[in-house]
C-alpha positions in Angstrom: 0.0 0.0 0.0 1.6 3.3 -1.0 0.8 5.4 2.0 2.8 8.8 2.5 4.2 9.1 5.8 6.5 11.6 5.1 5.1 14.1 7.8 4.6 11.0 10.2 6.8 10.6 12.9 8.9 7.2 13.6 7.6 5.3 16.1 10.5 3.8 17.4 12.7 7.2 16.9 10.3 8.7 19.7 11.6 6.0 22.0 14.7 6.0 21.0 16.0 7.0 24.9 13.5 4.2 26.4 13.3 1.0 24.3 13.2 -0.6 21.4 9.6 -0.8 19.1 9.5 -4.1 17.1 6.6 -5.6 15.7 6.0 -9.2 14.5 6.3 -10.2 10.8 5.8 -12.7 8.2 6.7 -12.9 4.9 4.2 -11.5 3.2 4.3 -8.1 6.0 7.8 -8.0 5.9 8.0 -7.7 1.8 4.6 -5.9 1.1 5.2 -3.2 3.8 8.9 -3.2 3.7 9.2 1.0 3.7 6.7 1.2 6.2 8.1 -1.7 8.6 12.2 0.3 8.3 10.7 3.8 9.2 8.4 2.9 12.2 10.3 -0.5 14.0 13.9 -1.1 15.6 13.2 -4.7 16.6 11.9 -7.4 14.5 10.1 -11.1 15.3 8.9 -14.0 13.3 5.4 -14.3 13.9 5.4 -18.0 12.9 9.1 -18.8 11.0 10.8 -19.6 13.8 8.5 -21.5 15.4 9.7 -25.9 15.9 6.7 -27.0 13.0 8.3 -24.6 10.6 11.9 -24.9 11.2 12.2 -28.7 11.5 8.7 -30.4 10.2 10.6 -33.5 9.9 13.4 -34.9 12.1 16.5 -33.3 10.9 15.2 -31.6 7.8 15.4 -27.6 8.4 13.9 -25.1 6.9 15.7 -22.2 7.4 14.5 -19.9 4.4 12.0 -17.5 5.7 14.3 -16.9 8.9 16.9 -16.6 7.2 14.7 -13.7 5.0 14.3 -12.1 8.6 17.4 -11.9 9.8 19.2 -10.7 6.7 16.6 -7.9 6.5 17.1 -6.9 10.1 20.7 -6.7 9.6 20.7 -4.9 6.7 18.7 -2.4 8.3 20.6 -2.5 11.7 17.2 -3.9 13.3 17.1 -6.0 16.2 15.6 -9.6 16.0 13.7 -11.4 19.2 14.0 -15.0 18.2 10.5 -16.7 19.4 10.4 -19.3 19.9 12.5 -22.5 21.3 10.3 -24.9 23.3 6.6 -24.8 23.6 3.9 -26.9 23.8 2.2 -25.7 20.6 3.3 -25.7 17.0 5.6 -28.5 18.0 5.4 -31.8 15.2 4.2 -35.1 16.8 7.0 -36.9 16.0 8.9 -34.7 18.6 7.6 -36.7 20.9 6.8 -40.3 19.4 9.5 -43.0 19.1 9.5 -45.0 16.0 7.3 -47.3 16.4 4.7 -44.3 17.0 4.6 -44.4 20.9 5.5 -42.0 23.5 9.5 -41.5 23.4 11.7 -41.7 26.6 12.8 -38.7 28.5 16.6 -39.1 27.0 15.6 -39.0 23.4 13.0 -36.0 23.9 16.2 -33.9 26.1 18.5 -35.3 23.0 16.0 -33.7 20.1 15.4 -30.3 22.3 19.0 -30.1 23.0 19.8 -30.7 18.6 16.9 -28.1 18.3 18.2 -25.5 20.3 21.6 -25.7 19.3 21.3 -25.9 15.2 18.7 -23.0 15.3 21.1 -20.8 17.5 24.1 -21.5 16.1 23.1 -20.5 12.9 22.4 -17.2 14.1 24.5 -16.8 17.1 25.5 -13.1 17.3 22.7 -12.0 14.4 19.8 -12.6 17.6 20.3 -10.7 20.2 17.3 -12.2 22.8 15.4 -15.3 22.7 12.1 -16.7 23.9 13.6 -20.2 24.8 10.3 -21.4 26.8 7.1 -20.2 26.0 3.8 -20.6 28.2 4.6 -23.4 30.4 2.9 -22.1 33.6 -0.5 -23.7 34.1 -3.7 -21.1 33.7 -5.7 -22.2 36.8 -5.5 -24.1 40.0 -2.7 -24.6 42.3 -0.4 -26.8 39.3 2.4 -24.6 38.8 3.2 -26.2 35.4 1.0 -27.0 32.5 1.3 -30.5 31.8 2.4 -30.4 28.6 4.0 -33.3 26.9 7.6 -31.7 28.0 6.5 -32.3 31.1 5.0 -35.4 30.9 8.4 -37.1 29.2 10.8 -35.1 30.6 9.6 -33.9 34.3 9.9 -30.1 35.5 13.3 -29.5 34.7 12.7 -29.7 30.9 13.1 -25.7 31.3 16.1 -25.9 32.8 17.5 -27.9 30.3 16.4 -25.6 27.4 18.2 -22.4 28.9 21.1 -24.6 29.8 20.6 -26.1 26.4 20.6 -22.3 24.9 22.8 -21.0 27.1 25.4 -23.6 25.5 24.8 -22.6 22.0 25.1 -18.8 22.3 26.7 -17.6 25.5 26.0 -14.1 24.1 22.2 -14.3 23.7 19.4 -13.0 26.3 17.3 -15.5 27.1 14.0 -14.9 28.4 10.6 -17.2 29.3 7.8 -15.4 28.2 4.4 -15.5 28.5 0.5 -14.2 28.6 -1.8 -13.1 31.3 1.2 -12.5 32.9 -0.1 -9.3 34.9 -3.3 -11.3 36.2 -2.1 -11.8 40.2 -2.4 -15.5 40.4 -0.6 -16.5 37.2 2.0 -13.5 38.2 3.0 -15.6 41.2 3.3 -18.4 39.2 5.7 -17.2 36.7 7.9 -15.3 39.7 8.0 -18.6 41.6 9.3 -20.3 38.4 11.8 -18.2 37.4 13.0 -17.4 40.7 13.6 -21.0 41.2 15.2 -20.9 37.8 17.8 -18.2 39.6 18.4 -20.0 42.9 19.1 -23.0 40.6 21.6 -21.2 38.6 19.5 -21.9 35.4 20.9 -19.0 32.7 17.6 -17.2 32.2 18.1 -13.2 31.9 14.7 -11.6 31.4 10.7 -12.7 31.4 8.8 -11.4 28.5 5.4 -10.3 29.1 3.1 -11.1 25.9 0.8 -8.2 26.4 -1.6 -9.1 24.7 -4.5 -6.9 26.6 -7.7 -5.1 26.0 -9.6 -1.7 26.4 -9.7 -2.4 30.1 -7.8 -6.0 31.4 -5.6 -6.1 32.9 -6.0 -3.2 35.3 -2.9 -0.4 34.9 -2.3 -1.1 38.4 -1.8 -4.8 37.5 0.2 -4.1 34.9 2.5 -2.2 37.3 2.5 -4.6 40.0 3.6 -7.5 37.6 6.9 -5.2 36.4 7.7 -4.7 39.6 7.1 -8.0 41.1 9.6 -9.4 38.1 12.1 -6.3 37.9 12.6 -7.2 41.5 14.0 -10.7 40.5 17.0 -8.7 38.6 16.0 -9.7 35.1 15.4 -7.6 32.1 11.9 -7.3 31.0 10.3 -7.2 27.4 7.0 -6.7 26.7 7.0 -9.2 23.3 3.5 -9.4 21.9 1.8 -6.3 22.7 -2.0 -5.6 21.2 -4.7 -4.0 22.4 -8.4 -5.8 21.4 -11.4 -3.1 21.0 -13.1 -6.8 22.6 -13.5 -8.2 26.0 -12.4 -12.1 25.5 -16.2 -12.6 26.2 -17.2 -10.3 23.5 -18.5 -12.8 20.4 -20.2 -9.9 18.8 -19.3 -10.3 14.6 -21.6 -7.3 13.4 -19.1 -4.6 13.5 -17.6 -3.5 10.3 -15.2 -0.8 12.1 -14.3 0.0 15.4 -17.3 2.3 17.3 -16.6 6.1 18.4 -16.0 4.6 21.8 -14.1 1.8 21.4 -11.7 3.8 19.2 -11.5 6.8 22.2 -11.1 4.2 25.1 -8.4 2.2 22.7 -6.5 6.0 22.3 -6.9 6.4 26.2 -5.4 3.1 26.6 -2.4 3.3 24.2 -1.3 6.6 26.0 -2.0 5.3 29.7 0.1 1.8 28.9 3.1 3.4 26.9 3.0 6.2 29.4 3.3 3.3 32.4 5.6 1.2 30.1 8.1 4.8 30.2 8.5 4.7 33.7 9.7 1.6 34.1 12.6 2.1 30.8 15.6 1.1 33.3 14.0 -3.0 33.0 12.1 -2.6 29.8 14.6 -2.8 27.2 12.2 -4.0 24.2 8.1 -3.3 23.3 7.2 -5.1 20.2 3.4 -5.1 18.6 2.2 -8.4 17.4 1.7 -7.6 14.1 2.5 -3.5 11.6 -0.9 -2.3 11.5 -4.9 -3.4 11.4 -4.7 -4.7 7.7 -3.6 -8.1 9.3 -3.7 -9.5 13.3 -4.2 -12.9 15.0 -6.9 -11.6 16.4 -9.0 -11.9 13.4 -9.4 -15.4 14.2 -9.1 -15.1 18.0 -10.9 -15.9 19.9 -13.7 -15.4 17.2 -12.4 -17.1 14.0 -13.0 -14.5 10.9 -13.9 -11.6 13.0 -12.2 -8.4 12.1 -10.7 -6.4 15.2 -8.2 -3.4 14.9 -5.5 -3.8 18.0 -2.5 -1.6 16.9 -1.9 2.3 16.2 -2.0 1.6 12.2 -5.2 1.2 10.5 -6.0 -0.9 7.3 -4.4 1.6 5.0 -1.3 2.1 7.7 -2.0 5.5 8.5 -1.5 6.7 11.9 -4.9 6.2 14.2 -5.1 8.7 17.1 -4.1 6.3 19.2 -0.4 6.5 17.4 -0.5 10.6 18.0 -1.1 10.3 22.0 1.7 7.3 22.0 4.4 9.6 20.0 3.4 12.7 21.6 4.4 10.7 25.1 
C-alpha cells in the first residue's frame, strides 16, 4: 500500500532513549510493507518462521529460508531480531515426541532432540539474535499446578526448562534468554511465573529476562496490574520485554461479529489506553529494554481469528491503509 508518511513521525525514533519498538512479521508483511516496517520499527520477530513446526517439520530436515529472510533484513537495516520461539507446547510436530514405532518416546531422546533443536537453530544465528524466547507458556492457567502439563512435562519432568536455557545458554553464551508468557499481569498467574523463574535463579539456570506477551484489552488487565507484575519481576533482577503487545477493541467474552469498524467509543477508550500503557511502560525504561506489537498495523492481526475465528478487530496504532490512528499521535506525543 503506497501510504505517504512523510510528515509522520517514527515510532521507534520517539523512544529511542527508552526501548526498542518491534513488531511481529511474516513474509508477506515483511515484503509488502517493507518501507513502512524500516521507518516505524527497531526490533523485529517471526510471527510463525521460527517456530519448531516450521523450522524442522521432519526430524532433521530444516527449513531455514524465511528466517533466514528475517534476519538478513534486520541486519541490513541495523534492526534488532527477538527470536521466538525454542520450546513450547504448541506448534511443536508429533514426531517430537513419538518413538519409531509411533509411541510416547523416553525422556533421554525428547532432552536429546530439544538439545539438537536449540543448538542448530542458535548456532546459525549466534550473534545476528540478540534475545530469545527459549520457553514459552509453560505455567499452568488455573488451579494450584504450577506447570502445564504439557507433553515436555510429561516425558521429561519439571526440569525440561532448565534444560532448554542450559541447552541455549550452550549454543550462544551471548544471547538473552528470556521465558515469556501471557496473562502475565493477572495476580495468580504473576505468582506463578515469579516462583518459576526465581527457582530458575536459585538454581543457577541461565535465564536473563521474562517477557510479558501483552496481549490486553480496552480495560484488562487493570494499569495497576500491569504495574504490579513489572515490579514484582524487575525485583528478581532480570530484564523485562513486553513481546506481543495488542490492544483488542473486545473483551475475551465479547463474540459480537456485526461490526464493520471500530465504534466512536471503542476507538477513544483504545486512544486512552495506548497513551496510559506506553506512558506506564516509560517509567519503568531502566527493565524494559524492548516493546514489540504483534503484528504492523490493522490490515492483518491474529486476532481476526481469535478468539472469534473470521472476525475483524483493529489492535494496533495503524489502521487498514497504515495511517496513523489517534491512538499513534497520544503514544508519540508521550
Amino acid at each position: 500500500m503506497d501510504v505517504n508518511q512523510g510528515e509522520i513521525p517514527s515510532l521507534y525514533r520517539a523512544f529511542k532513549n527508552d526501548f526498542l519498538i518491534g513488531a511481529a512479521v511474516n513474509p508477506v508483511t515483511l515484503n509488502s510493507q517493507k518501507e513502512f516496517i524500516i521507518k516505524h520499527f527497531n526490533s523485529l520477530t517471526s510471527e510463525n518462521n521460527m517456530k519448531f513446526e516450521n523450522l524442522q517439520p521432519e526430524e532433521g530436515n530444516f527449513t531455514f529460508d524465511h528466517a533466514d529472510d528475517l534476519v538478513s533484513f534486520a541486519r541490513n537495516h541495523e534492526m534488532n531480531v527477538r527470536g521466538h520461539t525454542l520450546v513450547w507446547h504448541n506448534q511443536t510436530p508429533d514426531w517430537f515426541f513419538e518413538n519409531k514405532n509411533g509411541g510416547i518416546t523416553d525422556r533421554q531422546t525428547l532432552l536429546e532432540r530439544m538439545k539438537s533443536h536449540i543448538v542448530t537453530v542458535m548456532e546459525r544465528y549466534k550473534g545476528q539474535i540478540n534475545s530469545w524466547d527459549v520457553v514459552n507458556e509453560a505455567i499452568a492457567d488455573n488451579g494450584t499446578q504450577l506447570l502445564r502439563d504439557s507433553k515436555w512435562k510429561q516425558i521429561i519432568g519439571d526440569d525440561f526448562i532448565d534444560k532448554a536455557f542450559e541447552f541455549a545458554h550452550i549454543a550462544d553464551p551471548g544471547a538473552e534468554l528470556f521465558y515469556n508468557d501471557y496473562n502475565e499481569s493477572d495476580p495468580e498467574k504473576r505468582e506463578k511465573i515469579y516462583k518459576m523463574t526465581k527457582g530458575l535463579i536459585e538454581r543457577g539456570v541461565p535465564i536473563h529476562g521474562i517477557g510479558l506477551q501483552a496481549h490486553w484489552n480496552l480495560s484488562n488487565p487493570s494499569l495497576d496490574h500491569i504495574r504490579e507484575a513489572i515490579e514484582r519481576y524487575a525485583s528478581l533482577g532480570l530484564r523485562l520485554h513486553i513481546t506481543e503487545m495488542d490492544i483488542s477493541v473486545f473483551s475475551f467474552e465479547d463474540k459480537r461479529t456485526d461490526l464493520k469498524a471500530p465504534t466512536a467509543e471503542m476507538a477513544a477508550e483504545q486512544t486512552q489506553r495506548y497513551k496510559n500503557l506506553f506512558k506506564l511502560l516509560r517509567e519503568y525504561s531502566d527493565v524494559i529494554s524492548s516493546v514489540t506489537f504483534w503484528g504492523v498495523a490493522d490490515n492483518y492481526t491474529w486476532l481476526d481469528d481469535f478468539p472469534v475465528r473470521g472476525r475483524k478487530n483493529w489492535p494496533l496504532l495503524f489502521d487498514r491503509d497504515l495511517k496513523p490512528k489517534q491512538s499513534f499521535w497520544e503514544v508519540v506525543d508521550l
